[in-house]
mmCIF file of the N, C-alpha and C atoms, coordinates in Angstrom:
data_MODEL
# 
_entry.id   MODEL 
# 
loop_
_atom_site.group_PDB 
_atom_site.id 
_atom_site.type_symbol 
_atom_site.label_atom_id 
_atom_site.label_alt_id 
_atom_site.label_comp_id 
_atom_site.label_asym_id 
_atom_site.label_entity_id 
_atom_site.label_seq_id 
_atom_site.pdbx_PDB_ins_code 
_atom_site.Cartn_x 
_atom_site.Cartn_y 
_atom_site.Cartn_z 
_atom_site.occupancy 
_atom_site.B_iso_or_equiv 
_atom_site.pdbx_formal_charge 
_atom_site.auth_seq_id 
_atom_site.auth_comp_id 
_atom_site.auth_asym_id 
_atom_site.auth_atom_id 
_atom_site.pdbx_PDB_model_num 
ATOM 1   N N  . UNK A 1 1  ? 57.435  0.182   8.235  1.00 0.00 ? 1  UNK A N  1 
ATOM 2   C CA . UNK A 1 1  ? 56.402  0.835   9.013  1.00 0.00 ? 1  UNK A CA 1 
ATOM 3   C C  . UNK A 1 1  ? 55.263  1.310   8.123  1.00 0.00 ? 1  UNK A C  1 
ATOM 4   N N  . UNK A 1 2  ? 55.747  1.732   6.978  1.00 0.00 ? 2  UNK A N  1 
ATOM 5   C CA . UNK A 1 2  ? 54.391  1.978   5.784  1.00 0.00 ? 2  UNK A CA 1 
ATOM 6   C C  . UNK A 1 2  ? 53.373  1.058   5.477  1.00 0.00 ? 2  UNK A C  1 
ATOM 7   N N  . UNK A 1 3  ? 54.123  -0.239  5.440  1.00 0.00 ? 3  UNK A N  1 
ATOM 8   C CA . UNK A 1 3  ? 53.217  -1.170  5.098  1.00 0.00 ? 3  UNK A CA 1 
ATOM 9   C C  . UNK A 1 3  ? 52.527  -1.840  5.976  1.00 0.00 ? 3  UNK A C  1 
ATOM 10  N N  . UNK A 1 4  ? 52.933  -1.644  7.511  1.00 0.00 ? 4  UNK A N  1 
ATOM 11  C CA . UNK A 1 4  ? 51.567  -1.434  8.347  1.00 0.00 ? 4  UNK A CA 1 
ATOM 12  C C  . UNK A 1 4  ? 50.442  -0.750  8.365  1.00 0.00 ? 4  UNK A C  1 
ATOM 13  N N  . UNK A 1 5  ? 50.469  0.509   8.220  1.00 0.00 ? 5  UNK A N  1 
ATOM 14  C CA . UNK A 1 5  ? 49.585  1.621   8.358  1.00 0.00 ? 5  UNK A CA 1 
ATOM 15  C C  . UNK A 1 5  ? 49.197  1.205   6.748  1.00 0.00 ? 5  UNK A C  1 
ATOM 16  N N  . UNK A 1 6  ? 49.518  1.173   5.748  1.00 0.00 ? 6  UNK A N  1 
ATOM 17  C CA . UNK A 1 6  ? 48.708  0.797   4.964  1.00 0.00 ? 6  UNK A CA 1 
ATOM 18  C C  . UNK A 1 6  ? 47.907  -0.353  5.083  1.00 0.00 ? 6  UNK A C  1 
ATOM 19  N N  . UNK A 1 7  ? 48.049  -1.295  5.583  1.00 0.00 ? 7  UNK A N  1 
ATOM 20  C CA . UNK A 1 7  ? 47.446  -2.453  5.288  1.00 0.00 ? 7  UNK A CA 1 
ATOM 21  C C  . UNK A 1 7  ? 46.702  -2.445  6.887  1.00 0.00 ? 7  UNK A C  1 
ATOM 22  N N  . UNK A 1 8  ? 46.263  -1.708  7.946  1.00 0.00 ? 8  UNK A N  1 
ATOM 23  C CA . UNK A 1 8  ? 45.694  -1.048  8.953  1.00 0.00 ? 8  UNK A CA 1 
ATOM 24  C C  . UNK A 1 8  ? 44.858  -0.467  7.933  1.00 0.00 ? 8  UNK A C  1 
ATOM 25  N N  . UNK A 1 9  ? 45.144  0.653   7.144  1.00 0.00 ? 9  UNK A N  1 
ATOM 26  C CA . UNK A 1 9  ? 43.756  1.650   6.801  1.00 0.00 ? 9  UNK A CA 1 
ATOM 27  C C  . UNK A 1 9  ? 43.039  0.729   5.592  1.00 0.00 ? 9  UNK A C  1 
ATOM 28  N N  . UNK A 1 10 ? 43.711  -0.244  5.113  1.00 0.00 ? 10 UNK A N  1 
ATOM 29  C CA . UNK A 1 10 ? 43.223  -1.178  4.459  1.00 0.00 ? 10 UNK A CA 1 
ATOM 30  C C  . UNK A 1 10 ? 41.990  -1.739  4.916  1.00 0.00 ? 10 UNK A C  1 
ATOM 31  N N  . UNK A 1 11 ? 42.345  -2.516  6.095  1.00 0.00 ? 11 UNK A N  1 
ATOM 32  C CA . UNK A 1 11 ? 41.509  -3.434  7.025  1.00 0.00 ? 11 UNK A CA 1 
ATOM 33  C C  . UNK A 1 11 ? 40.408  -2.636  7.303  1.00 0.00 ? 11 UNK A C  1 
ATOM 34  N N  . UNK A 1 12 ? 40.785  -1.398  8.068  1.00 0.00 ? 12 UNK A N  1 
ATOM 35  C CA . UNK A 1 12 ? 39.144  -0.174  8.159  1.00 0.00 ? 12 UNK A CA 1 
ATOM 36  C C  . UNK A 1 12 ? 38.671  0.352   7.227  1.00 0.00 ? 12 UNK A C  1 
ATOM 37  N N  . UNK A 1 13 ? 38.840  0.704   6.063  1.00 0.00 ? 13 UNK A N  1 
ATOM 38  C CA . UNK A 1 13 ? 38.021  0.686   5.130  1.00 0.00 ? 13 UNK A CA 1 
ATOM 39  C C  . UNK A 1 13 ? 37.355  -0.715  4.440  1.00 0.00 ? 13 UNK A C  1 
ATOM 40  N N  . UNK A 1 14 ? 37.689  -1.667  4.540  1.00 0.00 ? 14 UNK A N  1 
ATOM 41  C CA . UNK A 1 14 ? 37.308  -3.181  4.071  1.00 0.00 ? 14 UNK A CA 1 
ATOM 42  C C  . UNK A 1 14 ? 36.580  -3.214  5.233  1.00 0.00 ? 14 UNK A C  1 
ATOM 43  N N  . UNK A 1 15 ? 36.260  -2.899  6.354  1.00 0.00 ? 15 UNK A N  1 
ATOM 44  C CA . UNK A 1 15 ? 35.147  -3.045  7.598  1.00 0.00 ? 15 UNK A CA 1 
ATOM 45  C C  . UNK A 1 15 ? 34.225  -1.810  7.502  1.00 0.00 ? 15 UNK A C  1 
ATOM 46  N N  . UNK A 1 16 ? 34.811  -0.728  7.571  1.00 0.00 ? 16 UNK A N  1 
ATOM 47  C CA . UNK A 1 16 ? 33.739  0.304   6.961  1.00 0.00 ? 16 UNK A CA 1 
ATOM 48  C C  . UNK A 1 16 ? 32.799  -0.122  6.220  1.00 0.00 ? 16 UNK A C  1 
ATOM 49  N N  . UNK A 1 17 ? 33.125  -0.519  5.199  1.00 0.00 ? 17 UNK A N  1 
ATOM 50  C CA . UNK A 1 17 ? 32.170  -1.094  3.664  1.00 0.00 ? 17 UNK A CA 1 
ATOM 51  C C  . UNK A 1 17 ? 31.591  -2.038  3.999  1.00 0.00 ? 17 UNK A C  1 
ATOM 52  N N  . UNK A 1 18 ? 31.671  -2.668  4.613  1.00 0.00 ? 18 UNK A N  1 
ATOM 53  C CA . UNK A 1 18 ? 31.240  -3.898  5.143  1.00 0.00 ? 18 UNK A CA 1 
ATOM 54  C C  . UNK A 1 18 ? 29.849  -3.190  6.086  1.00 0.00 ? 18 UNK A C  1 
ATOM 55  N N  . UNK A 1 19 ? 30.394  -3.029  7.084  1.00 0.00 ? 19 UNK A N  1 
ATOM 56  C CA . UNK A 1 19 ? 29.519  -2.216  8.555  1.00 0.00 ? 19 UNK A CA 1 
ATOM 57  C C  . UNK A 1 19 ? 28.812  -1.424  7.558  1.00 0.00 ? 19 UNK A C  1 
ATOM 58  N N  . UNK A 1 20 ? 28.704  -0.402  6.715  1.00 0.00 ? 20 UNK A N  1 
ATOM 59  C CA . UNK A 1 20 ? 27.357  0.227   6.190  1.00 0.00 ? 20 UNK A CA 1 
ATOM 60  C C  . UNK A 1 20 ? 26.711  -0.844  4.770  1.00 0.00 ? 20 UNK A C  1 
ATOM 61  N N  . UNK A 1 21 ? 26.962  -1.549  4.665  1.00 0.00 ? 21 UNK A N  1 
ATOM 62  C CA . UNK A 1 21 ? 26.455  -3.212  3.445  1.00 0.00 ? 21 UNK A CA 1 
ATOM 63  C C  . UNK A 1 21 ? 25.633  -3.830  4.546  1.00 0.00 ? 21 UNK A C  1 
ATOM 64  N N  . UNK A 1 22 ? 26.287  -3.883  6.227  1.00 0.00 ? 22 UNK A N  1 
ATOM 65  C CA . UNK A 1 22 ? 25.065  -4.485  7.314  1.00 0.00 ? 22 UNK A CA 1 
ATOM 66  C C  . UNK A 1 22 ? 24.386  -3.672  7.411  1.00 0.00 ? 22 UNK A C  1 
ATOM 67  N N  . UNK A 1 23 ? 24.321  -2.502  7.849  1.00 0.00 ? 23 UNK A N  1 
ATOM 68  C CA . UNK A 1 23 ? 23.505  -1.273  7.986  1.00 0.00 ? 23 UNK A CA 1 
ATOM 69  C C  . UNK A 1 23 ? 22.464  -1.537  7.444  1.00 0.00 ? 23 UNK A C  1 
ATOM 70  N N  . UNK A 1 24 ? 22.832  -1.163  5.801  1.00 0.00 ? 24 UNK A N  1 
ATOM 71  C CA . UNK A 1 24 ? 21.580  -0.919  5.143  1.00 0.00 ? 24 UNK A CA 1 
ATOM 72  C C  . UNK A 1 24 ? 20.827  -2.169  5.025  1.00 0.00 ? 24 UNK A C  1 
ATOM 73  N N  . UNK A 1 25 ? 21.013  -3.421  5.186  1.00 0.00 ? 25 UNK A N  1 
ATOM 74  C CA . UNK A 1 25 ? 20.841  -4.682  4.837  1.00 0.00 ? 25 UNK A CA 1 
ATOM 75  C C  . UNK A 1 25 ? 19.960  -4.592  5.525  1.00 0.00 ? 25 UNK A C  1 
ATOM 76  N N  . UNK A 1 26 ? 20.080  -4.370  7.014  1.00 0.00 ? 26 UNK A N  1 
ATOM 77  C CA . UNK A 1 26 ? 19.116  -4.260  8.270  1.00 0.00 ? 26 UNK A CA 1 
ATOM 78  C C  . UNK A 1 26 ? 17.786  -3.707  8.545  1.00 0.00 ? 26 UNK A C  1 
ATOM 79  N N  . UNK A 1 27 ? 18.320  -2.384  7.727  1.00 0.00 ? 27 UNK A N  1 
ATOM 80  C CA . UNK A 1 27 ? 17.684  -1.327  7.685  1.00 0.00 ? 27 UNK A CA 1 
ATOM 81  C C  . UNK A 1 27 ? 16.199  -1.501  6.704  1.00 0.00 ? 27 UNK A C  1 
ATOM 82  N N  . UNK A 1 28 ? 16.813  -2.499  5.720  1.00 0.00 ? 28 UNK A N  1 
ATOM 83  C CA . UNK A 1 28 ? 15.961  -2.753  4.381  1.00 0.00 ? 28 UNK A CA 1 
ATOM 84  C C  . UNK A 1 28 ? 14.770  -3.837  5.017  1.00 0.00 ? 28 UNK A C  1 
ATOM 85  N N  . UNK A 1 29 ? 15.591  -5.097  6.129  1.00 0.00 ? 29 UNK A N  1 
ATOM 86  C CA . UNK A 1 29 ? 14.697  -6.046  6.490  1.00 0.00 ? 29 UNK A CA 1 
ATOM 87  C C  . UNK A 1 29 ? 13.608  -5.176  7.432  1.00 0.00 ? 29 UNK A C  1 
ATOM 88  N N  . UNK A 1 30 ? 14.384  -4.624  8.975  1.00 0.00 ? 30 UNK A N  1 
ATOM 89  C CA . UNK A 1 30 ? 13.429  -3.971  9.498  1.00 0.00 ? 30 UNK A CA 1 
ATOM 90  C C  . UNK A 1 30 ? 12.240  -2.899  8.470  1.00 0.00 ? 30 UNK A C  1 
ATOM 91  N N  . UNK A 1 31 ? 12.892  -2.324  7.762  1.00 0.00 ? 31 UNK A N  1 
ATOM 92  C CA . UNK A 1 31 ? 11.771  -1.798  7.337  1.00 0.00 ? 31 UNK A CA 1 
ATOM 93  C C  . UNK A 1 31 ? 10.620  -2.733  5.771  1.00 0.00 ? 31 UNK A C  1 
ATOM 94  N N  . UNK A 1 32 ? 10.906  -3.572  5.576  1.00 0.00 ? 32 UNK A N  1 
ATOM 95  C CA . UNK A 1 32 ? 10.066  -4.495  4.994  1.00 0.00 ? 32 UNK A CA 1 
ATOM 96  C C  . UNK A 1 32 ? 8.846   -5.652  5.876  1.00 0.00 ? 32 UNK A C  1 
ATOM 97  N N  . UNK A 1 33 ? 9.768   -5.588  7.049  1.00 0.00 ? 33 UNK A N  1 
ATOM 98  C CA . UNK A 1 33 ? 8.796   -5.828  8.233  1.00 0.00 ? 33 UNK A CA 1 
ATOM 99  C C  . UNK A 1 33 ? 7.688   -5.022  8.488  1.00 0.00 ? 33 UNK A C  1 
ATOM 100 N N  . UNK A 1 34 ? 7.971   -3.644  8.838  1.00 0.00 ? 34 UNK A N  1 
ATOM 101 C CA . UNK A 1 34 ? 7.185   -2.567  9.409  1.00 0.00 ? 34 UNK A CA 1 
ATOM 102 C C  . UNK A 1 34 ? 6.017   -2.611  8.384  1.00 0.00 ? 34 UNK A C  1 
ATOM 103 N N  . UNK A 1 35 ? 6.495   -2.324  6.605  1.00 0.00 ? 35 UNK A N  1 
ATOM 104 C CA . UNK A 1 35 ? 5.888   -2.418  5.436  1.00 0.00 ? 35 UNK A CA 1 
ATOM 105 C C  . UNK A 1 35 ? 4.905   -3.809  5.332  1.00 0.00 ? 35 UNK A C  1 
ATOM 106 N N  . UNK A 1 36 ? 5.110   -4.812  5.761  1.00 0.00 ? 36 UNK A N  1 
ATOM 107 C CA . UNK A 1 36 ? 4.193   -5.899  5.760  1.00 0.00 ? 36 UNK A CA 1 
ATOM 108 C C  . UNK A 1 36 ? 2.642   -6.154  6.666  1.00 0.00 ? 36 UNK A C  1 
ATOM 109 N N  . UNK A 1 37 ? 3.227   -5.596  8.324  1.00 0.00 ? 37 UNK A N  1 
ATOM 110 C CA . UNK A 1 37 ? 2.651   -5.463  8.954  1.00 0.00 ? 37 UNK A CA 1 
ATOM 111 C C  . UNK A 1 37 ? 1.486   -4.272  9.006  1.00 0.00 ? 37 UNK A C  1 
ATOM 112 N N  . UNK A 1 38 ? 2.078   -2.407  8.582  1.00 0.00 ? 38 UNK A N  1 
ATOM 113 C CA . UNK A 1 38 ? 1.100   -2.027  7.910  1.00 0.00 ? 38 UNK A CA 1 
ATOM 114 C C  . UNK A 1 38 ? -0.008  -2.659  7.351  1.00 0.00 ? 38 UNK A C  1 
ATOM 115 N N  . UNK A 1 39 ? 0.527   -3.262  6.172  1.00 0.00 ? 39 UNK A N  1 
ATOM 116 C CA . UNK A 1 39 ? 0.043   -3.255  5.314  1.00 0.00 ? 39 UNK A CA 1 
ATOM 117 C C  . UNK A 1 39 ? -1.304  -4.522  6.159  1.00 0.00 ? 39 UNK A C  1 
ATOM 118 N N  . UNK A 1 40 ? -1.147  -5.541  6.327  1.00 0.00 ? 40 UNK A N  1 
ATOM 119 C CA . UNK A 1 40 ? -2.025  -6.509  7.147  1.00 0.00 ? 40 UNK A CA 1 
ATOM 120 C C  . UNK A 1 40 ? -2.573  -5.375  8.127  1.00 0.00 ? 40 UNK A C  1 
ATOM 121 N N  . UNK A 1 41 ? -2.667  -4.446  8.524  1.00 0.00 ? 41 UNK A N  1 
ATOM 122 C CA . UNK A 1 41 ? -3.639  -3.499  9.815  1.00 0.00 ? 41 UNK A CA 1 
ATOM 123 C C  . UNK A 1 41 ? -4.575  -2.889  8.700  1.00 0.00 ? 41 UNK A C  1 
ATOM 124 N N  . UNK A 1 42 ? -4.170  -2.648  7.354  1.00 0.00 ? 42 UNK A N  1 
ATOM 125 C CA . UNK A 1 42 ? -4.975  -1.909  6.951  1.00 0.00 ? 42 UNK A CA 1 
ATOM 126 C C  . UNK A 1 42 ? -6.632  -3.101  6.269  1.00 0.00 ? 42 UNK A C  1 
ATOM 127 N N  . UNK A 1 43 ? -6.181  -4.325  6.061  1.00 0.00 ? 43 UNK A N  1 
ATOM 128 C CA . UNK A 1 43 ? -7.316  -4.835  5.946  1.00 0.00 ? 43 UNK A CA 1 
ATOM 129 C C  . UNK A 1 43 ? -7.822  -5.773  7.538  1.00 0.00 ? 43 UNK A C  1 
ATOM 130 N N  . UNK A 1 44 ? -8.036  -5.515  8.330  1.00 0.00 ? 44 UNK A N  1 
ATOM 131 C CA . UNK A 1 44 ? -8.522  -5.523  9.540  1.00 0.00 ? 44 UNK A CA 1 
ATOM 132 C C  . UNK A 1 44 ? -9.833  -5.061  9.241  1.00 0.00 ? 44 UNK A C  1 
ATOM 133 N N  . UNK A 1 45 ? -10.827 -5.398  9.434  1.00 0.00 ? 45 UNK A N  1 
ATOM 134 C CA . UNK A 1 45 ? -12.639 -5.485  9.492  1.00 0.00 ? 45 UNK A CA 1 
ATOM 135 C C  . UNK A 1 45 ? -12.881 -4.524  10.835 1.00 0.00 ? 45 UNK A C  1 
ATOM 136 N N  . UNK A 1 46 ? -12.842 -3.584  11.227 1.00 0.00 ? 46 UNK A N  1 
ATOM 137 C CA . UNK A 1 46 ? -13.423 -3.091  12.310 1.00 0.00 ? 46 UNK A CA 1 
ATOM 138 C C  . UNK A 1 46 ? -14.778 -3.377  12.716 1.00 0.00 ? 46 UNK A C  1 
ATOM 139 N N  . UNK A 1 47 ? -15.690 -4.113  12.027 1.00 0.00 ? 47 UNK A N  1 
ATOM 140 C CA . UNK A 1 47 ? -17.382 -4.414  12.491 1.00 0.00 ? 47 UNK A CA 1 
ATOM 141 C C  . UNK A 1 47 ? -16.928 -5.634  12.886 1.00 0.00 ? 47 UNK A C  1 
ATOM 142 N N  . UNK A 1 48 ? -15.765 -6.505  13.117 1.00 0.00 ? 48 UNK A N  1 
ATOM 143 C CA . UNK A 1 48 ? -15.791 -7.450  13.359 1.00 0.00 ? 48 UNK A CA 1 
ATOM 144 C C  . UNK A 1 48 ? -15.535 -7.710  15.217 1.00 0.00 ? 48 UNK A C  1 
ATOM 145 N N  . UNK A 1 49 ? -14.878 -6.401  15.464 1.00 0.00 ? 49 UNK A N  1 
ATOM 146 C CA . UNK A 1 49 ? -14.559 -6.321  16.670 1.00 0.00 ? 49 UNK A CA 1 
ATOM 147 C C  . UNK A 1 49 ? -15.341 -6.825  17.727 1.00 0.00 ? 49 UNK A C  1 
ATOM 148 N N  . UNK A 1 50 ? -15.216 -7.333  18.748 1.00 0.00 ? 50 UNK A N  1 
ATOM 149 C CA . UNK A 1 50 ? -16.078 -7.998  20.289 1.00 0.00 ? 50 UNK A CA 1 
ATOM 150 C C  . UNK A 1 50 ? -16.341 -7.124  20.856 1.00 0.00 ? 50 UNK A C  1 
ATOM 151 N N  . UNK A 1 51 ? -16.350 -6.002  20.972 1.00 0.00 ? 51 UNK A N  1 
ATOM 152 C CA . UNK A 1 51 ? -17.113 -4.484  22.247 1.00 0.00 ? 51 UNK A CA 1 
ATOM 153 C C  . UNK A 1 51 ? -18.057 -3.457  21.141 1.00 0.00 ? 51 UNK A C  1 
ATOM 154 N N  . UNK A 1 52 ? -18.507 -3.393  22.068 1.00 0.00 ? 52 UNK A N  1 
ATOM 155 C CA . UNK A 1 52 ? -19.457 -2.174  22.300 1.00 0.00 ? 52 UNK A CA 1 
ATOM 156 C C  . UNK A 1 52 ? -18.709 -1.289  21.960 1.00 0.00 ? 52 UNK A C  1 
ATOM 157 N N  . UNK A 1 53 ? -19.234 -0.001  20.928 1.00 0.00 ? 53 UNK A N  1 
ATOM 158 C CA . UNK A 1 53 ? -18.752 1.185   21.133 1.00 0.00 ? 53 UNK A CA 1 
ATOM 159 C C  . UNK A 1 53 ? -18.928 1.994   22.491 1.00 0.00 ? 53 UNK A C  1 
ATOM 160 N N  . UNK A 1 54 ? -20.311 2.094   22.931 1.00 0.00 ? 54 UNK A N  1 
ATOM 161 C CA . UNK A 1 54 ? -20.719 2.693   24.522 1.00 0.00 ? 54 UNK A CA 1 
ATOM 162 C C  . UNK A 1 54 ? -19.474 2.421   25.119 1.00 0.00 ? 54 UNK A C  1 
ATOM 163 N N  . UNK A 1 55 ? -19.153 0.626   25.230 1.00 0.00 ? 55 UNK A N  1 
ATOM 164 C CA . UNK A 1 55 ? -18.529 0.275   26.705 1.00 0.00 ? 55 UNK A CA 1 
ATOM 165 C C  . UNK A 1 55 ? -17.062 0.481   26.479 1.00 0.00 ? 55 UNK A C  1 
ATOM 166 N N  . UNK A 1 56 ? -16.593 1.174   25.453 1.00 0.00 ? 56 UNK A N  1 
ATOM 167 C CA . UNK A 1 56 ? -14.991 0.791   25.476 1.00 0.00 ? 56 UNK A CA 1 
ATOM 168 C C  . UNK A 1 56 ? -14.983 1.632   26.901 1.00 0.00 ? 56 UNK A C  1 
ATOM 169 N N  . UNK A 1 57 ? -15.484 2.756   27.467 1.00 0.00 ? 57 UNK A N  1 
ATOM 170 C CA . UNK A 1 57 ? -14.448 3.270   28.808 1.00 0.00 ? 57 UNK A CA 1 
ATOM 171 C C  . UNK A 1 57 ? -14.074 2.015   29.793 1.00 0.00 ? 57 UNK A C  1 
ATOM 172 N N  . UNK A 1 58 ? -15.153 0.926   29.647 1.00 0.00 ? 58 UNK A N  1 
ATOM 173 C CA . UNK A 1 58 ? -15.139 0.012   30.691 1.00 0.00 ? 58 UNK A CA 1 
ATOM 174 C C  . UNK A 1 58 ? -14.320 -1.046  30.648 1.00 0.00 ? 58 UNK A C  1 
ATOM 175 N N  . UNK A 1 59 ? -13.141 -0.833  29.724 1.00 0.00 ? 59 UNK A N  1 
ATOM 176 C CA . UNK A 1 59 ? -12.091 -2.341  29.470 1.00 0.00 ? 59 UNK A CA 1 
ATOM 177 C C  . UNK A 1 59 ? -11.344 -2.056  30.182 1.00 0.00 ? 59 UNK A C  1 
ATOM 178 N N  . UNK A 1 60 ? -10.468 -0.634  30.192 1.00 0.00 ? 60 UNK A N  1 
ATOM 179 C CA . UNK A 1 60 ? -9.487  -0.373  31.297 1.00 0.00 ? 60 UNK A CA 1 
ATOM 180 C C  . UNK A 1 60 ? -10.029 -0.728  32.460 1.00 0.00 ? 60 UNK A C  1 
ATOM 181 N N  . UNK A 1 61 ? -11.105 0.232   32.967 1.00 0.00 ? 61 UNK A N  1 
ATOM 182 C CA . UNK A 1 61 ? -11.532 -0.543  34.397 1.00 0.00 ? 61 UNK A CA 1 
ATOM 183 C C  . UNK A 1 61 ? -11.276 -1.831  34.659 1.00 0.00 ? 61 UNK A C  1 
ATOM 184 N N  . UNK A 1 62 ? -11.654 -2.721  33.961 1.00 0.00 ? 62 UNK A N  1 
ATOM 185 C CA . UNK A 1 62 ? -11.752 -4.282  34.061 1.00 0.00 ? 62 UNK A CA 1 
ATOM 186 C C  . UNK A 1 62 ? -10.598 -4.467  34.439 1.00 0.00 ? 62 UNK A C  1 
ATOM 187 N N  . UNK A 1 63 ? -9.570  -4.245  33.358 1.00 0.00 ? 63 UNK A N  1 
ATOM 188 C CA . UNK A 1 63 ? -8.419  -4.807  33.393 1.00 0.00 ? 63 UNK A CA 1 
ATOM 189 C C  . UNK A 1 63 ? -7.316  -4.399  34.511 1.00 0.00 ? 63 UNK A C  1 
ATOM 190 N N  . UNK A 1 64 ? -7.804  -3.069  34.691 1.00 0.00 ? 64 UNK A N  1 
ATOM 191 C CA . UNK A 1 64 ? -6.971  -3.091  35.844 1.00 0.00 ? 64 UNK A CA 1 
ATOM 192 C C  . UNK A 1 64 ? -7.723  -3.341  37.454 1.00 0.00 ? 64 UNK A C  1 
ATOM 193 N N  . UNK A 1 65 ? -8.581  -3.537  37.786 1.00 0.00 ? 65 UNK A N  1 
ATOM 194 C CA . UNK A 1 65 ? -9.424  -4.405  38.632 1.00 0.00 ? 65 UNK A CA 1 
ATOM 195 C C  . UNK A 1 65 ? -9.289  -5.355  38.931 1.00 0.00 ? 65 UNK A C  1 
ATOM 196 N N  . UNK A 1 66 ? -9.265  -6.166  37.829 1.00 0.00 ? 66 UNK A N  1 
ATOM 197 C CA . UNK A 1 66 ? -9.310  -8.010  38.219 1.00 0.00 ? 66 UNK A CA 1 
ATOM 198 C C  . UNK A 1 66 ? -7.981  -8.331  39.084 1.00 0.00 ? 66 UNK A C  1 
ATOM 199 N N  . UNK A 1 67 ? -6.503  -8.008  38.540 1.00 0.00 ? 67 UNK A N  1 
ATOM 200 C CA . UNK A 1 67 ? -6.211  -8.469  39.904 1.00 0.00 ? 67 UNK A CA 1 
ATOM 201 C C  . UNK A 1 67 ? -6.095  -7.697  40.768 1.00 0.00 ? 67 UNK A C  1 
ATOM 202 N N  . UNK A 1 68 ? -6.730  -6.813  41.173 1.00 0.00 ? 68 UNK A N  1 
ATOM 203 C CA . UNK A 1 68 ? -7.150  -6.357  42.636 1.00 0.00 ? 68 UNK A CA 1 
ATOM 204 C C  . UNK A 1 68 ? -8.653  -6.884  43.164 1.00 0.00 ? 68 UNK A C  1 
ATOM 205 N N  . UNK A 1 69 ? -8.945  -7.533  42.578 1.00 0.00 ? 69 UNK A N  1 
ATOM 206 C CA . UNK A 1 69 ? -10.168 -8.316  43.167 1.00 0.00 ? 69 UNK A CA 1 
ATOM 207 C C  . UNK A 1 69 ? -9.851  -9.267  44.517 1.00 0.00 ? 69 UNK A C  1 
ATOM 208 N N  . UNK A 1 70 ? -10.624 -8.906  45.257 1.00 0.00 ? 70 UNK A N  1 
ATOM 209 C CA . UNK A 1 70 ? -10.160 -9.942  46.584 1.00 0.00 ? 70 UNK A CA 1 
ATOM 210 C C  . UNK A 1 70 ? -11.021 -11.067 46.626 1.00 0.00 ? 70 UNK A C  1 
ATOM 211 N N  . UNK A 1 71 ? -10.794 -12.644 46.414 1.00 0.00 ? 71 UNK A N  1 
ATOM 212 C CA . UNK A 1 71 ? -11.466 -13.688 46.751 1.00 0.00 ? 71 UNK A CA 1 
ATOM 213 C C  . UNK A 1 71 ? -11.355 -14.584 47.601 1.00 0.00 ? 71 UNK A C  1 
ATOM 214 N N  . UNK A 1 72 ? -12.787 -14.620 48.588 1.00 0.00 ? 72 UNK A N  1 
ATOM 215 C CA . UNK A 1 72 ? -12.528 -15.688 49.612 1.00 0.00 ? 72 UNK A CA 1 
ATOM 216 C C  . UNK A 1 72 ? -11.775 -17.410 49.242 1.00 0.00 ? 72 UNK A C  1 
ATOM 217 N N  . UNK A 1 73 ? -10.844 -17.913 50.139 1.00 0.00 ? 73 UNK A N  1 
ATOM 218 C CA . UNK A 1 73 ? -10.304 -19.070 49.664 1.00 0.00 ? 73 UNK A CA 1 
ATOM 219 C C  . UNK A 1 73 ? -10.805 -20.328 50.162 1.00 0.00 ? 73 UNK A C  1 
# 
């Protein structure tokens, strides 16, 4: 009966170690993602943008308008 329960707390600690080795593994990609993407927003050209400063109130309008627009068929 010992050498069940040993070789049981065996198996969960050999998955423990394992399960936080995925963890952090994960943890490292998602956040090298986040770190990349930053990093590409920060050279973004803002004079390059298509609107108007005046008209930004008027994009929401638009967008939520158009499909409530009614057209004859």
């Amino acid at each position: 009966m010992r050498s069940v329960v040993s070789i049981i707390w065996v198996l969960f600690q050999t998955a423990s170690i394992l399960g936080i080795v995925l963890f952090f593994f994960l943890a490292g990609i998602v956040g090298g993602v986040v770190v990349s993407a930053w990093k590409s927003v920060r050279v973004v050209d803002l004079t390059q943008l298509e609107y108007q400063q005046s008209d930004t109130w008027k994009q929401h309008l638009e967008i939520y308008s158009a499909p409530c627009t009614i057209q004859k068929g």
